[in-house]
C-alpha positions as CSV (number, residue, x, y, z in Angstrom):
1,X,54.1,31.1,47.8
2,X,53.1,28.0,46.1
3,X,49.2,27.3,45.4
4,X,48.2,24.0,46.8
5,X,45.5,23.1,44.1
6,X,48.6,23.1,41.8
7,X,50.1,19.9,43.2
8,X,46.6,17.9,43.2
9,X,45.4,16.4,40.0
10,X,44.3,18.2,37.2
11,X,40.4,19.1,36.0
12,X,41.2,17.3,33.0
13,X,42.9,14.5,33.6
14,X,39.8,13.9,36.1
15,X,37.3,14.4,33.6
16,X,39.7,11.8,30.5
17,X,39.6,9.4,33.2
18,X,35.8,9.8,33.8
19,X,35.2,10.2,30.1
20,X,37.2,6.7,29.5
21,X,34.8,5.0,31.5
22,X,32.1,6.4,29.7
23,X,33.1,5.5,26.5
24,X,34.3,2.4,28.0
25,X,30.7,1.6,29.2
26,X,29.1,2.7,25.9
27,X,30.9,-0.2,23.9
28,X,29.6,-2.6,26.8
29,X,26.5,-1.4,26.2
30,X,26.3,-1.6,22.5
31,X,28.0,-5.2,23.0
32,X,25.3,-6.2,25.0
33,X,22.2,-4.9,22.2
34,X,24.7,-6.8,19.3
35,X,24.8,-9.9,21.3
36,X,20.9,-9.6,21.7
37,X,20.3,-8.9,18.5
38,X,22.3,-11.6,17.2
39,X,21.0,-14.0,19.6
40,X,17.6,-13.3,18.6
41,X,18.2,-13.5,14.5
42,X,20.2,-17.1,15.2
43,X,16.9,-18.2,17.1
44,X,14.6,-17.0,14.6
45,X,16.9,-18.4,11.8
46,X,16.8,-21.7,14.0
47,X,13.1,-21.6,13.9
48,X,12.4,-21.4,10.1
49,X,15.4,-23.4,9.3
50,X,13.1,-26.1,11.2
51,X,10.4,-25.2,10.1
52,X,10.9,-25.5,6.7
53,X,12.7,-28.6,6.4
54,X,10.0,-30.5,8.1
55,X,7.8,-29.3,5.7
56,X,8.9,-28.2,2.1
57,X,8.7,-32.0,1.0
58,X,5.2,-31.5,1.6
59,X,4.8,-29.5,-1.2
60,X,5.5,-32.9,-3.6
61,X,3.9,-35.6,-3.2
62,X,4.2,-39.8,-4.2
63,X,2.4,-40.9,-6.6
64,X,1.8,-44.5,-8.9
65,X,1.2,-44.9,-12.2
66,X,-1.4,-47.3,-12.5
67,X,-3.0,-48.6,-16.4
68,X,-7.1,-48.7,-15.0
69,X,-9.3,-50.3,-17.2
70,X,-13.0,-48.6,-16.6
71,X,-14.5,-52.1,-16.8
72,X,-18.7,-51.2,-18.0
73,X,-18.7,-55.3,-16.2
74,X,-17.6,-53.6,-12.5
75,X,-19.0,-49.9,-12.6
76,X,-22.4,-50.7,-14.8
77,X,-22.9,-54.0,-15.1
78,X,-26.5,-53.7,-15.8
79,X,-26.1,-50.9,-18.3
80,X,-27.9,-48.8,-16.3
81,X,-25.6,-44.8,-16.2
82,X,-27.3,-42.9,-14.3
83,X,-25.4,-40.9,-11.2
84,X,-27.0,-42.9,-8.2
85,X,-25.9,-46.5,-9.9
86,X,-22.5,-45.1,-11.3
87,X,-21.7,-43.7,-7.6
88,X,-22.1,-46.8,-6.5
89,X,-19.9,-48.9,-8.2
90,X,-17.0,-50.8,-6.7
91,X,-14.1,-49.3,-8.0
92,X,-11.7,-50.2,-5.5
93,X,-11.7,-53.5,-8.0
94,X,-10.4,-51.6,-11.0
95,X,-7.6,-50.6,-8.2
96,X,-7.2,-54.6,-7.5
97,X,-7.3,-56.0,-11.3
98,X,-4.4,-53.1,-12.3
99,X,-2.2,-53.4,-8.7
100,X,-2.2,-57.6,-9.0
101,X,-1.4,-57.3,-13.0
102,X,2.2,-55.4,-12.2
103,X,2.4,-58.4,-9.5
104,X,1.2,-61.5,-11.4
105,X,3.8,-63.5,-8.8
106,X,1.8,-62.5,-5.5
107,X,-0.8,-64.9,-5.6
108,X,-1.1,-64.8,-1.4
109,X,-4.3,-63.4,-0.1
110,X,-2.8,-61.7,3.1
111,X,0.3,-60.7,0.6
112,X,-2.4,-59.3,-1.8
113,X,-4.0,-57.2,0.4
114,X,-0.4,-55.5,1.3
115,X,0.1,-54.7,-2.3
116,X,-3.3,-52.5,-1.8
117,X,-1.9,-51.3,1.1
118,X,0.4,-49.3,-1.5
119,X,-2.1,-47.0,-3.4
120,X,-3.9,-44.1,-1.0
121,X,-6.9,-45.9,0.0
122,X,-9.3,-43.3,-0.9
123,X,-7.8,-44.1,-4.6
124,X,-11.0,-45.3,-5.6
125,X,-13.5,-41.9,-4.9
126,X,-10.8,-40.7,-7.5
127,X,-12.0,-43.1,-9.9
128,X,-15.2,-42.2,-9.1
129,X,-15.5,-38.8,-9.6
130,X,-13.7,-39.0,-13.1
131,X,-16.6,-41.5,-13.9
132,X,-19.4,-39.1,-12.1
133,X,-17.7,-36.0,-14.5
134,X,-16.8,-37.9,-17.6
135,X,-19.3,-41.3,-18.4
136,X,-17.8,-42.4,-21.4
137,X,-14.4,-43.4,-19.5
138,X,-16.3,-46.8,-19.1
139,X,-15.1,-49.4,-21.0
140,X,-11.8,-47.1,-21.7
141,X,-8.0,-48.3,-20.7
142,X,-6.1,-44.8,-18.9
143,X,-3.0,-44.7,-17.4
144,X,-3.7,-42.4,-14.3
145,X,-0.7,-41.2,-11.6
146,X,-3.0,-42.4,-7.9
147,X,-1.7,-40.8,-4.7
148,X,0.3,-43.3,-3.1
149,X,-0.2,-44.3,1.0
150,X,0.7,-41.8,3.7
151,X,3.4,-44.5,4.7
152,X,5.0,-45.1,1.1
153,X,5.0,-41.5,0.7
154,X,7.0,-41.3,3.9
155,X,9.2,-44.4,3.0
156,X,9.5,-42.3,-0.8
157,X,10.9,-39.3,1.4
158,X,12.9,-41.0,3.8
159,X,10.9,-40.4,6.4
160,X,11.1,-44.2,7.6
161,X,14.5,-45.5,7.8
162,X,15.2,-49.0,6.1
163,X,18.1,-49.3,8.6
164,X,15.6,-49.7,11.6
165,X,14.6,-53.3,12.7
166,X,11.3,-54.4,10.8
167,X,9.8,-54.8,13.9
168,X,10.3,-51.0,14.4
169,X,8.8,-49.8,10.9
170,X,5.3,-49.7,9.9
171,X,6.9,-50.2,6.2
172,X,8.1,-54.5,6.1
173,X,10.8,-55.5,4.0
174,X,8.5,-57.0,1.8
175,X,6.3,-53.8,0.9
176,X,9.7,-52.2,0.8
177,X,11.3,-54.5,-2.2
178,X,7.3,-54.1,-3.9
179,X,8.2,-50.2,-3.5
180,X,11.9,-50.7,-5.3
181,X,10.5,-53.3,-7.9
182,X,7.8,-50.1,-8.8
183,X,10.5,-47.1,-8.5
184,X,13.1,-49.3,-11.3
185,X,9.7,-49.5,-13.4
186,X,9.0,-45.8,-13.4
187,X,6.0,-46.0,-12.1
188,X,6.5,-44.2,-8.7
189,X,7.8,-41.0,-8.9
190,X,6.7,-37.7,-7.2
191,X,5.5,-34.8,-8.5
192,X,4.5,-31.1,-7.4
193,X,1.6,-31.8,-4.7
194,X,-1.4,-29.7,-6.5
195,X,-3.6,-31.0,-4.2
196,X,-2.5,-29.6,-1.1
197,X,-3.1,-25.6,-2.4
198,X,-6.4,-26.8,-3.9
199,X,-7.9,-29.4,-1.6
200,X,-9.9,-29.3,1.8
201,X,-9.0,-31.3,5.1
202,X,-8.8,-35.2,4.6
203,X,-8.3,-37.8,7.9
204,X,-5.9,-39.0,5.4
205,X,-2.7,-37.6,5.3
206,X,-1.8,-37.6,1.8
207,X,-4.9,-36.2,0.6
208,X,-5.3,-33.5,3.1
209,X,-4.7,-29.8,1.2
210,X,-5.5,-26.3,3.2
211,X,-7.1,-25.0,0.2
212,X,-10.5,-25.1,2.0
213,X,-8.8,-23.2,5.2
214,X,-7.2,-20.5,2.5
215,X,-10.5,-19.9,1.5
216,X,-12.3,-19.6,4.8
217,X,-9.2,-17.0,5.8
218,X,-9.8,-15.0,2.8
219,X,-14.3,-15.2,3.3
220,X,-13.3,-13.9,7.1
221,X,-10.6,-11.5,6.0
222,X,-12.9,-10.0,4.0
223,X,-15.7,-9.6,6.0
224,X,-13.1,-8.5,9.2
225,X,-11.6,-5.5,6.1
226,X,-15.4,-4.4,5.3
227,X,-16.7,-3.8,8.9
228,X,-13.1,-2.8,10.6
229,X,-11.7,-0.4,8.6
230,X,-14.6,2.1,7.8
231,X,-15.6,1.6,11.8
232,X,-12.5,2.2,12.8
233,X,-11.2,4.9,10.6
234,X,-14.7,7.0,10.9
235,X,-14.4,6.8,14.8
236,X,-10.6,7.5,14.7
237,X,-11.7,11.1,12.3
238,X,-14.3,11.9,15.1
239,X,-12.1,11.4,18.5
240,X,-9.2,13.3,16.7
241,X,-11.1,16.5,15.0
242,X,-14.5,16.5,16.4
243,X,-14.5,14.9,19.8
244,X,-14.6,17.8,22.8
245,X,-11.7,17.3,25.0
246,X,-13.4,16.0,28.4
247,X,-13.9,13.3,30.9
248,X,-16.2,11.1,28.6
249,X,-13.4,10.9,25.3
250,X,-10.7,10.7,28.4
251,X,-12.4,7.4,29.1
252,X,-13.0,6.6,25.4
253,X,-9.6,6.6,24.6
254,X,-8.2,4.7,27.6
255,X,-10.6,1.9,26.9
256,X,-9.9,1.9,23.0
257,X,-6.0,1.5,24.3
258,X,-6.9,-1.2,27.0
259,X,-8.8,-3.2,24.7
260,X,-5.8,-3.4,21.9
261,X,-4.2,-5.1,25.1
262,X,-7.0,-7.6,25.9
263,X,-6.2,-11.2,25.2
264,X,-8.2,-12.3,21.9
265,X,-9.5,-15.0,23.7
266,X,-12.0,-12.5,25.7
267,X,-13.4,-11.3,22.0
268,X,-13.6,-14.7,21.1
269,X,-16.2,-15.3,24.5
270,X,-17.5,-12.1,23.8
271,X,-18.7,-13.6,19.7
272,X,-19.9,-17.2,21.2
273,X,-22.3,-15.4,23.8
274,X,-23.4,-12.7,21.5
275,X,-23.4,-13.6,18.0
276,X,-23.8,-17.5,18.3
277,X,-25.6,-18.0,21.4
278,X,-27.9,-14.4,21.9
279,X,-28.5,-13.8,17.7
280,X,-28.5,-17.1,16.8
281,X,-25.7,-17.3,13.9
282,X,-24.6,-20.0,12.4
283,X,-21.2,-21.7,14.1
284,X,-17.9,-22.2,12.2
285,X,-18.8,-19.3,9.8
286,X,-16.6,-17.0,8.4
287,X,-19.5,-14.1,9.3
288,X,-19.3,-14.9,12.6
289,X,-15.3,-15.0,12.2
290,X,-15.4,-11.6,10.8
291,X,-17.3,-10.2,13.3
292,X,-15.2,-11.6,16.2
293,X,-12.0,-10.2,14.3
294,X,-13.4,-7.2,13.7
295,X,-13.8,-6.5,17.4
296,X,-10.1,-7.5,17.7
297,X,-8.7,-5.4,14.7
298,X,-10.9,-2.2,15.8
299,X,-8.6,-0.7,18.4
300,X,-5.1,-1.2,16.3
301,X,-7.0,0.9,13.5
302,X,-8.1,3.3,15.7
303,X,-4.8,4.4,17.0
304,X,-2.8,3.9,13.7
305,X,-5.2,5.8,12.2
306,X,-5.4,9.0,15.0
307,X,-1.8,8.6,14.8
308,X,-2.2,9.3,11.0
309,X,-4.3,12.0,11.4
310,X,-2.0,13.9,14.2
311,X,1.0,13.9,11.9
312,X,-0.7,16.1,9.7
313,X,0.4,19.4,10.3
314,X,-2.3,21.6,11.5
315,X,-1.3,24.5,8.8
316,X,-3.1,22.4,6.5
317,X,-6.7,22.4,8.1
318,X,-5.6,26.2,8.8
319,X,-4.9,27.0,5.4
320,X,-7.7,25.1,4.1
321,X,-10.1,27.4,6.5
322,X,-8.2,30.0,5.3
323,X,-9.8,29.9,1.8
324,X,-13.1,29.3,2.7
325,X,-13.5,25.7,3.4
326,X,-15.8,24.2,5.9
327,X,-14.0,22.0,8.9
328,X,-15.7,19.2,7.4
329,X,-14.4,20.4,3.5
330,X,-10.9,20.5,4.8
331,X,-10.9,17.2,6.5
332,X,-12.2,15.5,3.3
333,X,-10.3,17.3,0.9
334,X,-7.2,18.1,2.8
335,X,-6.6,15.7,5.9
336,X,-8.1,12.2,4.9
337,X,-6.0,12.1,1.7
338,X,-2.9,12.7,3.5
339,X,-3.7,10.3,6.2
340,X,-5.3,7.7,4.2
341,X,-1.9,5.8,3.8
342,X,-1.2,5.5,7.4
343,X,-4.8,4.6,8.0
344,X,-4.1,1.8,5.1
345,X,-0.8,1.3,7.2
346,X,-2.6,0.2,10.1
347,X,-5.7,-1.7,8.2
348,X,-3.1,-4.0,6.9
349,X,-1.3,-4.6,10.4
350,X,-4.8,-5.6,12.0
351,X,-5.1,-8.0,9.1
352,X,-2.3,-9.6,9.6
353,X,-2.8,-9.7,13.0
354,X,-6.3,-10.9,12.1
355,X,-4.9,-13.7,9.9
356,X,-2.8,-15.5,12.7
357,X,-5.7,-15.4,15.3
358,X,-7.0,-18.5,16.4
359,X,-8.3,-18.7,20.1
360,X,-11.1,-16.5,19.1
361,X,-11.8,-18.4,16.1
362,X,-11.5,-22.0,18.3
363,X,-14.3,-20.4,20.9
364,X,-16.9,-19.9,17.9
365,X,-16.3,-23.3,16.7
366,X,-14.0,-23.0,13.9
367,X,-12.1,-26.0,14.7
368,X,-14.9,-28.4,12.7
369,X,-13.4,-31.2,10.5
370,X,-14.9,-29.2,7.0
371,X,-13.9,-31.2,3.7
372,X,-15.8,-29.2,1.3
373,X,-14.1,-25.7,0.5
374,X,-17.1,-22.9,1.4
375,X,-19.0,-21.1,-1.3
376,X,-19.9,-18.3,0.9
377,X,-19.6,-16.5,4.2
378,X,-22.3,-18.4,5.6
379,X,-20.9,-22.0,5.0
380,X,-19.1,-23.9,7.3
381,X,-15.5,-23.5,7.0
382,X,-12.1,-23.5,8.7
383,X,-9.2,-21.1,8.8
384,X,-5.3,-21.6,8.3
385,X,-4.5,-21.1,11.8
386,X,-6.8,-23.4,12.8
387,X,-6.1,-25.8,10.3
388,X,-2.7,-26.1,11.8
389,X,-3.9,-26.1,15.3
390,X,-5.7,-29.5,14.2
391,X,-3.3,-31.4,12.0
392,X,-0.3,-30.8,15.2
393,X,-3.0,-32.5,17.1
394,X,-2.9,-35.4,14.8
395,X,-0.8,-38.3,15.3
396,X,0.4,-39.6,11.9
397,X,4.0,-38.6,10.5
398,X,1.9,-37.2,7.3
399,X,0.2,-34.4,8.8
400,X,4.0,-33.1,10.7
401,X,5.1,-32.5,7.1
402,X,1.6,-31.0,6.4
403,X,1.5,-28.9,9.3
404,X,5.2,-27.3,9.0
405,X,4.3,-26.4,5.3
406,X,0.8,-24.7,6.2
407,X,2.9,-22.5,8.6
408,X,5.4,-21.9,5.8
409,X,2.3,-20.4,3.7
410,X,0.7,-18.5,6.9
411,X,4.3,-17.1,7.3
412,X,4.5,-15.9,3.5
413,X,1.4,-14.4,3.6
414,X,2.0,-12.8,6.7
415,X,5.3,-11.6,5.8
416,X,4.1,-10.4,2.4
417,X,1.2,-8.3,4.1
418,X,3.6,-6.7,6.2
419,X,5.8,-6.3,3.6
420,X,3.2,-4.2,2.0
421,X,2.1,-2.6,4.7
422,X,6.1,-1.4,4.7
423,X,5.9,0.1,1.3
424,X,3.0,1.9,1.2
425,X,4.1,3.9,3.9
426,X,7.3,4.1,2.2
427,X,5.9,5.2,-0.9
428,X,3.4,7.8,0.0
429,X,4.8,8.8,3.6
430,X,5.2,12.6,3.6
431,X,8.1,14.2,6.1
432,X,6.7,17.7,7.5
């Protein structure tokens, strides 16, 4: 008698079948996280590709090659040297006498006051601070390189097209042939923009630099690293090897990991009604900075550094209190040390997370037009986010190129911090 299970398909033809979907769907399915992944690196490629051809030619900058005679008749005509008088000399003339000698042919009072238009027109405070530094330039013949215009520079770059209608350019033909005539004489040429790494905010665009902003971001760095980290990393040590396991830590710990999800903006509030408004601390400060970054960095080293601290196996503390130690001997001596690089790990995360914030730093006031680069963490002062927050606001083609290339420096320093965040807990990571 035949069986009738025998003429029915076979178990495992019915599970190769089912198994070739399954495999089937498992290449979908890593198609789909390839195509993802692909599409997300061509994006961010797209992004810094953009980025950083809008603003590496920012990193050079225009400049003329003038022969400036100190004239003791324009800066000190009374012979009279002190800083007062020699401040306020007109030495926007010794800009006039050196620009009209390369063009002896442009006798034209409105074409004259083009040919200034060449030259940045905060040319002469250059002058006048080599005079303020160094008196006995008067009477002297120097041949100086002057920052050029925001406009020539662009016109230099390419920025503004010659093939446009004149009508259309803010650069007229005859500027443009004054430009050339200057370029065959070797006297415009550009060279690597100094000025822009050293240099505070200007409202003109080829004097502007974000070395006052670097400087404000390092002032509240600092003070975010010296109040963060120990906070953060002492609190971390208690909730993990002290704390009793009840209600209260329960609610410790779900508002430490609610508050690494609350928008910065909140802490930025939280600093303009405490710190500003109740204590009475100075506005666009990096103290007052720190302080509100602190408060946003605090949770992210809490957790990286409990996280630290679980992944030490608890044999150590055991064999620590094996020997004799105290609880509080083998957390020093045993614990800490072999957390401490996750704990740095996480310190360096919140600072780079600290270093791109800016809607906590724009509620405090941080968004001042500062000049001066600050001597202190009690001086007014801006930040490199914010910096860039203001110069996109701004209007002129100048400040696009400026603005690309201070989020070209943000990025490498952001990238490098992670980068060495990466290492160190490459380098001293232990498996157990």
């Amino acid at each position: 008698m035949n069986n009738p299970a025998s003429t029915g398909p076979k178990t495992v033809d019915i599970v190769n079948k089912t198994l070739e979907k399954r495999y089937a769907a498992e290449r979908r399915f890593k198609l789909y996280g390839l195509t993802a992944v692909t599409i997300g690196i061509i994006c961010v490629a797209i992004l810094f590709i953009s980025i950083v051809f809008k603003g590496y030619t920012a990193f050079w900058q225009t400049y003329l090659r003038l022969d400036i005679h100190f004239s003791e008749e324009i800066i000190a005509p009374d012979g009279e040297r002190d800083a007062e008088t020699l401040a306020e000399a007109e030495y926007q003339e010794l800009i006039q006498e050196s620009i009209f000698k390369l063009f002896p042919k442009v006798t034209d009072d409105e074409d004259r006051s083009k040919l200034l238009e060449i030259p940045s027109s905060s040319s002469s405070f250059i002058l006048q601070r080599m005079v303020l530094n160094d008196p006995k330039l008067i009477g002297q013949k120097r041949t100086l390189w002057i920052p050029t215009s925001s406009d020539i520079d662009m016109l230099v770059k390419g920025y503004i097209t010659r093939d446009l209608p004149e009508a259309d350019r803010k650069v007229k033909n005859q500027t443009i042939a004054w430009v050339d005539q200057l370029v065959q004489q070797n006297r415009i040429e550009q060279h690597f923009n100094w000025n822009f790494f050293t240099k505070g905010d200007s409202r003109e665009p080829e004097l502007a630099g974000i070395g006052g902003a670097i400087t404000g971001s390092f002032y509240t760095l600092l003070v975010t690293l010296i109040l963060s980290f120990p906070i953060g990393v002492l609190a971390a040590i208690y909730l993990e090897e002290f704390a009793p396991v009840n209600i209260w830590t329960d609610i410790i710990e779900v508002n430490i990991n609610n508050l690494a999800a609350v928008p910065s903006v909140v802490f930025g509030l939280l600093g303009l009604g405490m710190f500003i408004n109740f204590f009475g601390m100075p506005r666009s400060a990096p103290v007052v900075g720190g302080l509100v970054l602190a408060l946003v960095t605090l949770p992210t080293i809490i957790i990286a550094s409990r996280a630290a601290l679980k992944s030490i196996p608890p044999s150590i503390r055991e064999a620590a209190l094996g020997v004799g130690a105290s609880k509080m001997q083998a957390i020093l001596h045993h614990v800490i040390p072999l957390a401490l690089p996750g704990m740095l790990t996480g310190a360096i995360i919140g600072m780079a997370r600290a270093l791109g914030e800016t809607a906590p730093l724009l509620m405090i006031g941080m968004v001042a037009f500062i000049v001066d680069i600050p001597q202190g963490i009690f001086d007014p002062s801006a930040v490199l986010p914010v910096q860039i927050f203001l110069w996109a606001d701004s209007p002129e083609r100048g400040f696009v190129e400026k603005t690309s290339a201070a989020i070209i420096v943000l990025l490498a320093f952001l990238i490098l911090m992670n980068l060495a965040a990466v290492i160190l807990r490459k380098r001293f990571e232990r498996r157990w």
